[in-house]
C-alpha positions as CSV (number, residue, x, y, z in Angstrom):
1,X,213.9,3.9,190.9
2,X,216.1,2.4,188.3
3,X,219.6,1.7,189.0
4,X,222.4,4.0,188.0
5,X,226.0,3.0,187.3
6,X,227.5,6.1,188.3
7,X,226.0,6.0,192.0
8,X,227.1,4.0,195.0
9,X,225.4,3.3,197.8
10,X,227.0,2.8,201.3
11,X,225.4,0.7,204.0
12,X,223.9,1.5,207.2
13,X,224.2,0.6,211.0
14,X,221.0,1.4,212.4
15,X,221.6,1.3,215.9
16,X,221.6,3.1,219.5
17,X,225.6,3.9,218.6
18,X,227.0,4.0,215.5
19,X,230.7,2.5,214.6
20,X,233.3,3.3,212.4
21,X,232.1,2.5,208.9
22,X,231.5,2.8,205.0
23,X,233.5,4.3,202.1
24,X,232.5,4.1,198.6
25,X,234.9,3.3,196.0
26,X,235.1,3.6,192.0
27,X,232.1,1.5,190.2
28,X,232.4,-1.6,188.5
29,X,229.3,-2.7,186.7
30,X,228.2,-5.9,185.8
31,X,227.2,-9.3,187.6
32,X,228.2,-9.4,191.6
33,X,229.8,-12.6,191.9
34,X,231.5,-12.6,188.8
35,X,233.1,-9.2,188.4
36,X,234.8,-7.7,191.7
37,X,236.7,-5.2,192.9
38,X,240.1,-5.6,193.3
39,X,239.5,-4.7,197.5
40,X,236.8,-6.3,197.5
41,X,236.0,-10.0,199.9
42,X,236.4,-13.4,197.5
43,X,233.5,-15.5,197.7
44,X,233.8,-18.3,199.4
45,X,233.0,-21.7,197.2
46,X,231.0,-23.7,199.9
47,X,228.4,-26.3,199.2
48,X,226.1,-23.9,200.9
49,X,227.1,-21.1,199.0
50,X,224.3,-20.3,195.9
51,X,226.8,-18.9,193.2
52,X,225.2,-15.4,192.5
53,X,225.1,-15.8,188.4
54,X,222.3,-14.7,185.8
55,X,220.9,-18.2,186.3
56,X,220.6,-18.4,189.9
57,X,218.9,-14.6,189.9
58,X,216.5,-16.0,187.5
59,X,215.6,-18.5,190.1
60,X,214.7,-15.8,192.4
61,X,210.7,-15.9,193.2
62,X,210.5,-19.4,192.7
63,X,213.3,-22.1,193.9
64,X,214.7,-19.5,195.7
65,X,212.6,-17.1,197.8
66,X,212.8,-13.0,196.6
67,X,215.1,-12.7,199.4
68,X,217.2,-15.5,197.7
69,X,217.2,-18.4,200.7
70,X,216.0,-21.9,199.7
71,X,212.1,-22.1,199.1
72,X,211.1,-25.7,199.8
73,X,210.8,-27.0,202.9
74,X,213.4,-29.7,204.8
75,X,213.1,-33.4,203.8
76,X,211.9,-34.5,207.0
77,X,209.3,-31.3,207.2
78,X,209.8,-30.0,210.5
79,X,210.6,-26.5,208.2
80,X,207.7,-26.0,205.5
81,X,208.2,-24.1,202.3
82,X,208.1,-20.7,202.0
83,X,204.7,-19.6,200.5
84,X,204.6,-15.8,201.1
85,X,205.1,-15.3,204.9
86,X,202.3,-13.1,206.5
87,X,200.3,-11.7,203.8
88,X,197.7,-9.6,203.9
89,X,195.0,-11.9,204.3
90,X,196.3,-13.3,207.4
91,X,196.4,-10.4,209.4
92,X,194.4,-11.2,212.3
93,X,190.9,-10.2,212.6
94,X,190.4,-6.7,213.7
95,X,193.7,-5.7,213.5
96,X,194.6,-1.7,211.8
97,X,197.9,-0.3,211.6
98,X,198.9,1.3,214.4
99,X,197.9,-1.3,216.5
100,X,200.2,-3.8,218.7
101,X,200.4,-6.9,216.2
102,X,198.0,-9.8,217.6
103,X,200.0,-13.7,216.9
104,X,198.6,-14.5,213.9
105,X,200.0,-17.7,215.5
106,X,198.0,-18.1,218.7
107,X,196.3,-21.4,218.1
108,X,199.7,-23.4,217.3
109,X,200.5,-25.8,220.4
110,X,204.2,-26.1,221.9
111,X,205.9,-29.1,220.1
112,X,207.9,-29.9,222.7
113,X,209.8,-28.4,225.5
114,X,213.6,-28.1,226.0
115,X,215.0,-28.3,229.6
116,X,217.8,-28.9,231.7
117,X,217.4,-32.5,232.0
118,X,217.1,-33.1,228.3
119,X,218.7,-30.6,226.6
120,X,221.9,-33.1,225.7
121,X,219.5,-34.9,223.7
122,X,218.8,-31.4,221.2
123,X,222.4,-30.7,221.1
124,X,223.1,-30.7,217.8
125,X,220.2,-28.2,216.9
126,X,221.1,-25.9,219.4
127,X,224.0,-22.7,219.7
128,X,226.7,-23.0,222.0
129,X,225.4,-20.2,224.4
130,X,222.0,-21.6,224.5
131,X,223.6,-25.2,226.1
132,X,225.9,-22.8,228.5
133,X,222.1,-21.4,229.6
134,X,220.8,-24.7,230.3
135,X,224.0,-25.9,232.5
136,X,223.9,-22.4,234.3
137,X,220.1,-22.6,235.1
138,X,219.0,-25.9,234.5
139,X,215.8,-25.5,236.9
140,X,214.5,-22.1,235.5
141,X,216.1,-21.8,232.1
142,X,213.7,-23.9,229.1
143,X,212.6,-23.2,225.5
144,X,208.9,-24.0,224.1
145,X,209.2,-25.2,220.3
146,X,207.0,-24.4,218.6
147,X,205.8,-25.2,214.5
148,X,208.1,-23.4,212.9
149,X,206.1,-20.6,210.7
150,X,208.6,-19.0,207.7
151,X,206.5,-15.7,208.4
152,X,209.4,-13.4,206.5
153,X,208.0,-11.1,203.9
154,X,208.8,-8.0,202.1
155,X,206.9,-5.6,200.4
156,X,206.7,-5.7,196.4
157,X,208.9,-2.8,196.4
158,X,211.2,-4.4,198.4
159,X,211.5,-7.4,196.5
160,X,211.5,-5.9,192.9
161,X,214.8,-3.6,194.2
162,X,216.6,-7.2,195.9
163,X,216.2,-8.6,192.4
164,X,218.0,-5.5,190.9
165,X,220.3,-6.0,193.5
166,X,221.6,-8.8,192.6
167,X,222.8,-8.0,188.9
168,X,224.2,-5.0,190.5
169,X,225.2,-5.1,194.1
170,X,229.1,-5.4,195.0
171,X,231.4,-4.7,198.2
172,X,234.2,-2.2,198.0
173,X,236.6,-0.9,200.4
174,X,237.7,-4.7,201.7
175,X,234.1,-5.1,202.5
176,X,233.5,-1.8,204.3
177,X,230.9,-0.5,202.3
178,X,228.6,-1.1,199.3
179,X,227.7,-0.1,195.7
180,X,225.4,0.1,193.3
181,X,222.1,-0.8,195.3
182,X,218.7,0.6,196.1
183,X,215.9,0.1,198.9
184,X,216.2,-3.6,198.9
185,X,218.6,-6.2,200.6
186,X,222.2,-5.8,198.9
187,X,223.0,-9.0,198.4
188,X,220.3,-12.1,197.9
189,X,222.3,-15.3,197.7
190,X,225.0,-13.8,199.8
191,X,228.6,-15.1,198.6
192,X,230.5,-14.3,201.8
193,X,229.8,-13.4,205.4
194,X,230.5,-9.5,204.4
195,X,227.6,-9.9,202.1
196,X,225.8,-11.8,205.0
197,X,226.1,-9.2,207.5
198,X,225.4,-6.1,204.9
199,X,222.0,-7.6,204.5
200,X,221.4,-7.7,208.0
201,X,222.6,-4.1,208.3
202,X,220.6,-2.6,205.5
203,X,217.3,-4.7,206.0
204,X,213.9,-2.1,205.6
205,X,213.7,-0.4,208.8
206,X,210.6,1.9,207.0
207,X,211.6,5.6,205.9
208,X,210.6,6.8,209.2
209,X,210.5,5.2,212.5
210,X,209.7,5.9,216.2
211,X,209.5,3.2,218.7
212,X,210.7,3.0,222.5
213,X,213.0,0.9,222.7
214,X,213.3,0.3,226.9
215,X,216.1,-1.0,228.5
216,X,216.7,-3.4,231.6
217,X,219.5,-4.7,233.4
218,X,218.3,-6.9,236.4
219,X,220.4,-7.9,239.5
220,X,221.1,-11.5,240.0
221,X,218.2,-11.3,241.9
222,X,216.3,-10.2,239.5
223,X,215.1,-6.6,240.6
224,X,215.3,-3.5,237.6
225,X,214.8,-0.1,237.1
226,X,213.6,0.2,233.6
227,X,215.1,2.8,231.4
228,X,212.9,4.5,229.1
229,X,214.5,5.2,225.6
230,X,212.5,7.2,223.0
231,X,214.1,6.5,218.9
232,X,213.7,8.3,216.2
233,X,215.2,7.1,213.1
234,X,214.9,8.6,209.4
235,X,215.8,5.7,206.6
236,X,217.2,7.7,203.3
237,X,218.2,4.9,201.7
238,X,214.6,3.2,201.6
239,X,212.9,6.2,200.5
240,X,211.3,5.4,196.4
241,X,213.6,6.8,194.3
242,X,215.9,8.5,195.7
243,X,219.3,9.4,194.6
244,X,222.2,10.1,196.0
245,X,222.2,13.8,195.4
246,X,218.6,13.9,197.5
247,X,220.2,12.3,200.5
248,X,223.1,14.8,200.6
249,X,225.2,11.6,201.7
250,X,223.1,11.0,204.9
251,X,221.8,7.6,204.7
252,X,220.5,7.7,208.2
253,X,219.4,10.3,211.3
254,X,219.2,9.1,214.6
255,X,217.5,10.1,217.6
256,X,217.6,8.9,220.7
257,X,216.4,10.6,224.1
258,X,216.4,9.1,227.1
259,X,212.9,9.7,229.2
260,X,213.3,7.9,232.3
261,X,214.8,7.8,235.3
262,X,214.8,11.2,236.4
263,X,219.0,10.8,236.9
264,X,219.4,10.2,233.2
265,X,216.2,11.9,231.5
266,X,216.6,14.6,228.7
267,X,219.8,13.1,228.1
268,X,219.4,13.0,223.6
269,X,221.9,11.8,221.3
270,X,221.5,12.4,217.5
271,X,223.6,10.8,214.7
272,X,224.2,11.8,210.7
273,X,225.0,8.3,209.3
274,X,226.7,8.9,206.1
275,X,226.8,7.2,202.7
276,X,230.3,7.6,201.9
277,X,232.5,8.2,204.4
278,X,235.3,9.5,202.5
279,X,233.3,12.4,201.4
280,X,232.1,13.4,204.6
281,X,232.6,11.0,208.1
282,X,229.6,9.9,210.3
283,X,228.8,12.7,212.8
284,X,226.9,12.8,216.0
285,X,226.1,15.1,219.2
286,X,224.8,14.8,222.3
287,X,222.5,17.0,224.1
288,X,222.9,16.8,228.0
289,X,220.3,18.7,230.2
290,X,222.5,19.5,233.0
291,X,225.0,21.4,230.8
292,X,222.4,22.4,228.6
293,X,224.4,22.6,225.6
294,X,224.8,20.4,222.2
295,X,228.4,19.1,221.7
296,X,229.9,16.8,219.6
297,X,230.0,12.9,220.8
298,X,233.4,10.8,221.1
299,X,233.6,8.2,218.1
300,X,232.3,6.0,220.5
301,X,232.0,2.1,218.3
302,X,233.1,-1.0,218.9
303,X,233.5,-2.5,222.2
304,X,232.8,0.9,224.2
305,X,229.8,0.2,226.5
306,X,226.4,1.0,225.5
307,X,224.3,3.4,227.1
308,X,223.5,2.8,231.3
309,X,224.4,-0.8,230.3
310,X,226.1,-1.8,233.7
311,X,229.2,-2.7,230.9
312,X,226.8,-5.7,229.7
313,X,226.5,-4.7,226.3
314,X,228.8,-3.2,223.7
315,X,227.9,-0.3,221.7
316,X,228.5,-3.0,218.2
317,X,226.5,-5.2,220.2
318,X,223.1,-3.4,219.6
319,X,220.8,-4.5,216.5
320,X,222.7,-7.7,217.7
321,X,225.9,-6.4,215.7
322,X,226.3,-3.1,214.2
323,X,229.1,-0.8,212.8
324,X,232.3,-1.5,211.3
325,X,233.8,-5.0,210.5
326,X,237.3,-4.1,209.9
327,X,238.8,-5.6,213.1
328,X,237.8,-9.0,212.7
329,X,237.7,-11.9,209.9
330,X,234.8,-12.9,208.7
331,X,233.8,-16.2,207.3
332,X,230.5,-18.3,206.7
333,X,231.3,-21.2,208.7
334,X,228.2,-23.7,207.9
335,X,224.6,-23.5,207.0
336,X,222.5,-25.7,209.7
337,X,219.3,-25.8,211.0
338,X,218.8,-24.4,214.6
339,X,216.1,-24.0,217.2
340,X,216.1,-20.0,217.8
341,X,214.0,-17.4,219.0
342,X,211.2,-16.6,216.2
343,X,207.8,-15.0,215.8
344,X,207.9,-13.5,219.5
345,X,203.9,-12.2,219.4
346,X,204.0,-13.3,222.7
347,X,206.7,-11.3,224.3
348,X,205.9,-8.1,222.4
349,X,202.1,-8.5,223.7
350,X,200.6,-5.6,225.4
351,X,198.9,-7.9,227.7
352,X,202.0,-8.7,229.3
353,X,204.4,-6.0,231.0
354,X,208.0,-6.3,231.9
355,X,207.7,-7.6,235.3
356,X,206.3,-10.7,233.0
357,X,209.0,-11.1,230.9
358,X,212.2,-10.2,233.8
359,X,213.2,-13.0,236.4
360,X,216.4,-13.8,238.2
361,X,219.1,-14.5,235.6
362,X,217.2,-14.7,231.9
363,X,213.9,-13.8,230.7
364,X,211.0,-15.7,231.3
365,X,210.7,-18.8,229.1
366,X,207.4,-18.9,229.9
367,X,206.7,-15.7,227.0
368,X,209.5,-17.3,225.0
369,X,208.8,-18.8,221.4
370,X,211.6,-21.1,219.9
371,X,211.7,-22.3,216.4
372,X,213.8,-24.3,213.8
373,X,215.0,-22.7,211.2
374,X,217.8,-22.6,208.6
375,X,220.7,-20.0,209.4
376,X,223.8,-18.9,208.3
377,X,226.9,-19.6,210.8
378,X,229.3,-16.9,210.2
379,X,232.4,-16.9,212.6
380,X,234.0,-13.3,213.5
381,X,237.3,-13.8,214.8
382,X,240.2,-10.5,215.8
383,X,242.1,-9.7,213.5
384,X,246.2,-9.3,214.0
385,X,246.7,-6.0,215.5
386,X,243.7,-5.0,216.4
387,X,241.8,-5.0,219.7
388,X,238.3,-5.9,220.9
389,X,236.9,-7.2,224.7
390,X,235.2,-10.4,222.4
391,X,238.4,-11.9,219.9
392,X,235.6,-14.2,218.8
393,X,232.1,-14.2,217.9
394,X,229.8,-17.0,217.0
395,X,226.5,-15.4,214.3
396,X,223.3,-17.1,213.7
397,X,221.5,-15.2,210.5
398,X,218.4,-16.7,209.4
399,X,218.5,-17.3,205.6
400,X,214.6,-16.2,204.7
401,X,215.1,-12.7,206.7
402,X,218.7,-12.3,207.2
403,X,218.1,-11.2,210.7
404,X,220.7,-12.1,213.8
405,X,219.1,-13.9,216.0
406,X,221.6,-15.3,218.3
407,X,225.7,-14.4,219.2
408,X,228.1,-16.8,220.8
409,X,230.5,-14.2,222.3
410,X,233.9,-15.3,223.9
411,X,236.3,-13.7,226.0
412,X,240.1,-13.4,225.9
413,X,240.8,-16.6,227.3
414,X,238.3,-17.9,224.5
415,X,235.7,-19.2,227.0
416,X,232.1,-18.4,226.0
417,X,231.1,-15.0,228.1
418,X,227.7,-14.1,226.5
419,X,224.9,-15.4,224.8
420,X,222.7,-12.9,222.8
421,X,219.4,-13.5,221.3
422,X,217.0,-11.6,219.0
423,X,213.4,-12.3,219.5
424,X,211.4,-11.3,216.2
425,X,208.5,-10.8,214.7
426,X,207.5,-9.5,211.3
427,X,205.8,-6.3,211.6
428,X,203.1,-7.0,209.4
429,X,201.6,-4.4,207.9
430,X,205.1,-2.8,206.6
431,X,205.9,-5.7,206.6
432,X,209.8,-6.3,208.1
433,X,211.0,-8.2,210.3
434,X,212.7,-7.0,213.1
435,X,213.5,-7.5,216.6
436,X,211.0,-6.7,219.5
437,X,213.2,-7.8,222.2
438,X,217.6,-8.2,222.6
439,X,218.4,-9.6,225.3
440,X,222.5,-10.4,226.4
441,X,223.0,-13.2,229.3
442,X,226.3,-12.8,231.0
443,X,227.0,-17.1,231.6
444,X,230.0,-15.5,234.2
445,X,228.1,-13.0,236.2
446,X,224.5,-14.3,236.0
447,X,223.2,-11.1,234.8
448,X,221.3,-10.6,231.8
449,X,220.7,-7.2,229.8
450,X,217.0,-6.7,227.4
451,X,215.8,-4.1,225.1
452,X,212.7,-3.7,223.9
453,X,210.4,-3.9,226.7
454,X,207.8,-1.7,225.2
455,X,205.0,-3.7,226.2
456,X,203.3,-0.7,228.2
457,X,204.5,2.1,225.5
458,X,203.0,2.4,221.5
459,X,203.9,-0.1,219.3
460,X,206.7,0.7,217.4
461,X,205.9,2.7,214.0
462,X,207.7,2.6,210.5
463,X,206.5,5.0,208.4
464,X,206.0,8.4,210.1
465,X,207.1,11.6,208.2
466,X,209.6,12.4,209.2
467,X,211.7,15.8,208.3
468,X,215.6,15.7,207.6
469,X,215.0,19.7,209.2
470,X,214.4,17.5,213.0
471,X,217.8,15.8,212.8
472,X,220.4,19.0,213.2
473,X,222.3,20.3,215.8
474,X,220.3,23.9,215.8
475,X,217.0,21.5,216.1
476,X,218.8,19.6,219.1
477,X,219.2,22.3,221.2
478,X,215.2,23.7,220.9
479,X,214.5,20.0,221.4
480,X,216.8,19.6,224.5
481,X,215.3,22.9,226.2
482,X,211.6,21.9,225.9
């Protein structure tokens, strides 16, 4: 697919719920970084800010990975260089698509061990809400280290789109949606944290995806009853060559039915994630088995609790932050190098179940892989006017995959409330990487909140076909009544 001047491309929020989003605006071609429009974010001029120029893009495959992070390793070399990530060749033996993904990593031996008694001496490599977990559980709450393994990768495809990208991608709207892009991230070497997050939001999910993506909310004492959550999601925008015209301004259908418990099964909500917003708003419906009728859902976003979540989790909470940015500020903060949650093969095992992974208060450490890595600190504060249950959030993005993998989030008194971690893997043989479990601690309550937990369910599968004909309201209601 080549790029087109005259067609814009809005982002995506694939997620359970879907905020308030994207509008397109008129085109401006040339270089992102140097031409912008007149709505559109600043940069920001940082040290750790790559300036997004013909020469930099020409680094892009070799000082800088094709994603556009730094390629070498740390001076001390606690992080390598990036070489690849997992390639085909080291997919473990035996292993076929389709299958739950073995660790490719199963030999490498726990550096060392962060606990409650020794956490002060990590401080400076760790978040905010992971030092409130150690002072709220210091006996039971720890985190293995491991190497740290720069597993991202990308298909070609992928990677040949993020460079075209580059010389083409811009923000419009004030930073609410994005033009000129294709397929790949949006925006290697991202200027600002709108650019940051877009690349989070519009990473290859696959063109067609099912997983189960099972919920948990524990007691303080640790006892559940796992909701089973079956997904369905269609990705237009990574389909090869597409154009605007064939996506008929969808970007992305949803589906999401809930299976178990009996109180809440057949329960299905599907979502028509537009391109441009202007032209036609984001739609959805929900299917409920009682009534047994399709209607249209509230515009249910923000800081609206997500689904049977006990009021733990936002609905912009899931995917680790989805949806519209317009009611905070955004702002790259620092680049550092931090000790998160990385190439989880362990939790997403299938030898394990969820009664592994749940205990009183967090998940077990135990399953838990830790490693350091370079992120993005982006700080998300409320803007003037505007209202939201967290004025402040603290991001973690990791530069080589520009995944989330942790949230500081703060309540209105501005003491941390929640600390929210992503625990990734690359799903190999796409290859992405993606989450395989969320999971929100409440620091005030002591309760915790984890998706994911598909551990006794198929692995979770990107590249089904999947038919645009599935995703309307007509086909809701035959699905609903099955």
């Amino acid at each position: 697919m080549h790029h087109k001047t005259n067609k814009s491309v809005a982002g995506l929020s694939a997620a359970l719920i879907f905020g308030v989003s994207l509008t397109g605006s008129a085109l401006m071609p040339g270089l992102a970084g140097v031409a912008h429009a007149d709505d559109a974010p600043p940069p920001q001029t940082d040290d750790f800010i790559i300036p997004r120029n013909s020469e930099n893009i020409a680094r892009l495959g070799g000082e800088l990975t094709p994603m556009g992070s730094i390629a070498a390793g740390n001076e001390d070399g606690t992080i390598p260089a990036w070489t690849g990530g997992i390639t085909r060749d080291m997919w473990p033996a035996g292993f076929e698509p389709g299958d739950r993904h073995p660790d490719p990593f199963a030999d490498d031996e726990i550096q060392f061990t962060i606990t409650g008694q020794n956490f002060r001496d990590y401080a400076d490599r760790l978040t905010a809400g992971q030092i409130a977990a150690f002072e709220r559980y210091p006996d039971t709450f720890f985190m293995n280290v491991y190497p740290t393994r720069r597993s991202t990768s990308f298909s070609d495809r992928i990677l040949e789109m993020t460079a075209r990208n580059a010389e083409t991608g811009r923000l419009v709207a004030g930073g609410e949606g994005v033009a000129d892009v294709a397929e790949g991230f949006p925006f290697p070497m991202p200027q600002n944290a709108y650019e940051l997050i877009w690349n989070h939001k519009m990473k290859y999910k696959g063109t067609g995806g099912i997983r189960f993506w099972n919920q948990a909310v524990p007691t303080a004492r640790g006892s559940y009853q796992l909701i089973r959550l079956r997904e369905e999601f269609l990705g237009l925008y990574y389909i090869e060559g597409n154009t605007i015209e064939d996506t008929n301004n969808i970007l992305l259908y949803f589906f999401q039915e809930v299976e178990t418990p009996a109180r809440l099964a057949g329960n299905i909500l599907l979502v028509h994630e537009s391109l441009n917003q202007i032209a036609q708003p984001r739609q959805a419906w929900i299917y409920n088995p009682g009534q047994r009728r399709v209607r249209r859902a509230p515009n249910v976003a923000y800081d609206n609790p997500g689904t049977a979540s006990d009021g733990l989790r936002t609905n912009d909470m899931t995917d680790m932050f989805n949806g519209a940015m317009d009611r905070f500020n955004w702002e790259i903060v620092d680049k550092r190098e931090i000790i998160v949650p990385f190439n989880s093969y362990k939790a997403h095992s299938g030898d394990l179940s969820p009664d592994d992974l749940i205990m009183p208060g967090h998940l077990n450490p135990e399953h838990l892989r830790y490693e350091l890595h370079r992120v993005y600190v982006v700080e998300a504060t409320l803007r003037e006017g505007t209202r939201h249950i967290n004025p402040r959030r603290t991001m973690y993005v990791e530069a080589d995959s520009y995944q989330i993998v942790a949230i500081d989030h703060y309540d209105q008194r501005g003491n941390l409330w929640r600390k929210s971690e992503a625990h990734t893997i690359n799903f190999y043989e796409i290859p992405t990487v993606w989450a395989t479990l969320e999971a929100s601690l409440d620091l005030q309550s002591g309760r915790f909140i984890v998706n994911g937990l598909d551990n006794d369910d198929p692995v979770a599968s990107f590249q089904q076909n999947l038919s645009p004909s599935n995703y309307t309201p007509q086909a809701l209601r035959v699905r609903g009544r099955r």
